[in-house]
N, C-alpha and C positions, 0 to 999 in steps of 0.2 A: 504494500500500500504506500503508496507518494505523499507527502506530505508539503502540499504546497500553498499552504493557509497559517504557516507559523508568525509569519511576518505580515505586523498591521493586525493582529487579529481583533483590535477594537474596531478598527475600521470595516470589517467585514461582517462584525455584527452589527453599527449601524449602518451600511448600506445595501447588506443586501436583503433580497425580498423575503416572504413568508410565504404562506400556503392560505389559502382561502379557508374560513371559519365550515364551510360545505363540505370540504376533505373530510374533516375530524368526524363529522356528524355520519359519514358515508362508513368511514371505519369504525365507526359507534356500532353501526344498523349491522355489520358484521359479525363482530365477538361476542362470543357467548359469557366469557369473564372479563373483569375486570382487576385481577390482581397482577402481575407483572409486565411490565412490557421493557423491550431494549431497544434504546435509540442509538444505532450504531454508526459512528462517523458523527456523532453530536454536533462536532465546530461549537458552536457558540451558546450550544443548548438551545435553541428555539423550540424547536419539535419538542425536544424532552420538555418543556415548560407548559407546553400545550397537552401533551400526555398524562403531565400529572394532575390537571385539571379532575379528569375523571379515571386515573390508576392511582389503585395502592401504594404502588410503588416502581417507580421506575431508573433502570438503570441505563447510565447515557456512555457509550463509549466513545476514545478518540485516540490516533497516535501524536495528537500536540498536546502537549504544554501548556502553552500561551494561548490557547483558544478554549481549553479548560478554565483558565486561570481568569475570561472573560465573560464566564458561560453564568447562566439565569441559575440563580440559587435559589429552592425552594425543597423544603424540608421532605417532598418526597421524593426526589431524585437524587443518586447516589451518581457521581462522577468518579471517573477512575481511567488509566492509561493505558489502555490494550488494545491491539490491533485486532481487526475484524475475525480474522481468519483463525482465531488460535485465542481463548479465553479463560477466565476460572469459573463462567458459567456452571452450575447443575444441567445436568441431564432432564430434559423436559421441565423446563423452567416458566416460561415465557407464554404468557395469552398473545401476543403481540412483539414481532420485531419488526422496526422500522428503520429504512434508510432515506436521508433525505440527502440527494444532489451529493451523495457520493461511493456509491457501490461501482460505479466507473472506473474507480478506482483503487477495487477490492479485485486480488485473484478471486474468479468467480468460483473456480472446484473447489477450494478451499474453505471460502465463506460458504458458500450453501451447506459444505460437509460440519460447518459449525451450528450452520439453521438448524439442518437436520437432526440435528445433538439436541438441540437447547430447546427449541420451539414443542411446547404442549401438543399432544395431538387434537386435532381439530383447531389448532393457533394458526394466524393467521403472520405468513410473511407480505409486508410493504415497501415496495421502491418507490419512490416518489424522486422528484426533481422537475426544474424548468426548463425549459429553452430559453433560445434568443427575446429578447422581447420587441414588440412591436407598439411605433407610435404614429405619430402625422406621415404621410407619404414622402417627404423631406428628407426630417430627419431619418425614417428607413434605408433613404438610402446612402446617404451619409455613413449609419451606421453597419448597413452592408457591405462598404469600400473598407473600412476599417476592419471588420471583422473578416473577410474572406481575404485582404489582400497588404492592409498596413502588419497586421499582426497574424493573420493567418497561418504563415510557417514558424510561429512561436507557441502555437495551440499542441499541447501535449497530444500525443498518441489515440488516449481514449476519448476525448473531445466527441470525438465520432458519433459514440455513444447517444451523447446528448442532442447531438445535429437527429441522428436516427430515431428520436423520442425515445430511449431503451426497447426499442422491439425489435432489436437485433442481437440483445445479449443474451445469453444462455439463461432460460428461463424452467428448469425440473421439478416443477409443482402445478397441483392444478389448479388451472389460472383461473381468475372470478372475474365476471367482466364487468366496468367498471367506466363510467361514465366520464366526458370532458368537461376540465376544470381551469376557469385561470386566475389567475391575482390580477387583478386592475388597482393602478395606483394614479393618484394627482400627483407629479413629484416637482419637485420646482431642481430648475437646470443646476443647483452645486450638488444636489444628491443624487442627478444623472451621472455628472462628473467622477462623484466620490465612487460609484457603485461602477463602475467603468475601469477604475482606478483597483480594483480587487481583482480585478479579470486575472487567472494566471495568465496567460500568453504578454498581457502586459507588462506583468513583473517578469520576464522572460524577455521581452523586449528591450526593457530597462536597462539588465541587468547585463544585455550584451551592447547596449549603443551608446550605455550612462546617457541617456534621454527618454523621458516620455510621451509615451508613443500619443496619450490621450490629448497633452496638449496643441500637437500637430490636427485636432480638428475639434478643438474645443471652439473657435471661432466660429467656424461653421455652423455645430452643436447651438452655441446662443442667438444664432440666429433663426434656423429653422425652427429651434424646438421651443426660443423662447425662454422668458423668465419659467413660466408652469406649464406642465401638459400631463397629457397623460399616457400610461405607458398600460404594456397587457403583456403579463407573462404565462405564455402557455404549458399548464403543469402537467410534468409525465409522471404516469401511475401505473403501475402493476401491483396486483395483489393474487397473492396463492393460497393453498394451501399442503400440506407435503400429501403425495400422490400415495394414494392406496397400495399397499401390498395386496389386496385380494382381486 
């Protein structure tokens, strides 16, 4: 698992997006319990924060540090440092394991051989994540020069992933099908900016030209898109459950 969220990890918790209040409710109308769930790849605890809403108890993994150290604290989430694929989880633990926007970047035989371990039967596994988001036809395409061709060859490997919605990655459960969801936000252009500014391929850009890439079309950016607008991120979902032996 990569780990490319250590640096800035304030900054990634306030800029990047959430998941719409209809997810949760959608994963409600699924589980039969409500006692433990694992949010795996945490980053900043969001999802775990929203899980403990209505879990007993939940535990939030991650291999950072610094994104633990920035993560939503609430008395029933347990944070801890361990990589997806390999855990001190119990055996059949878990009403619920969740990934948010980062099993991309999980060996996937590995992790699911850990699903399989850990997940309750009749529990339910969650990938969840965004894509690209989309705003005024302007700024789209402003934002599709930058992403396909200023930073484009600085997008890690599994990027793919997310361009593909995750329905190209190895999926060995049986799959629930599951309705489209997005997050619609009013943002005003410095928290365009800032959330822009989180992008790995950026920091990847940066980090070989010692310039960034974002200021090269922030101009552009205040013009098209403006002091406020509004942005739509389209959420990728899958949900399973571990496939019958019989």
């Amino acid at each position: 698992m990569k780990d490319n969220f250590s640096s800035k990890s304030a900054n990634y918790k306030k800029f990047r997006p959430g998941y719409p209040s209809e997810v949760y409710e959608f994963i409600k109308s699924k589980l039969g319990s409500f006692e433990y769930a694992w949010d795996c790849g945490t980053g900043n605890g969001q999802v775990a924060g929203e899980l403990a809403k209505f879990f007993d108890r939940v535990e939030a993994t991650d291999i950072s540090e610094n994104q633990l150290k920035n993560a939503i604290q609430t008395p029933a989430i347990s944070y801890s440092i361990q990589p997806a694929e390999k855990t001190n989880f119990k055996k059949d633990q878990f009403d619920l394991i969740i990934c948010a926007q980062a099993v991309h970047w999980f060996d996937f035989d590995r992790f699911y051989t850990e699903v399989k371990r850990c997940l309750k039967p009749n529990g339910l596994l969650v990938l969840m994540g965004y894509g690209l988001f989309t705003s005024n036809p302007e700024t789209n395409r402003v934002i599709a020069e930058f992403y396909e061709k200023t930073i484009g060859p600085y997008w890690d490997a599994e990027r793919k992933y997310l361009d593909e919605k995750y329905q190209n990655i190895p999926f060995p459960f049986t799959e629930i099908k599951t309705p489209e969801f997005h997050q619609i936000y009013d943002w005003n252009i410095e928290h365009l900016l800032g959330y822009l500014r989180t992008w790995s391929a950026v920091k990847h850009y940066k980090n070989k030209h010692n310039e960034d890439p974002v200021a090269l079309i922030e101009d552009s950016l205040r013009e098209t898109f403006g002091n406020k607008n509004k942005v739509v991120f389209p959420i990728l979902f899958r949900m399973g459950k571990i496939e019958s032996s019989t």
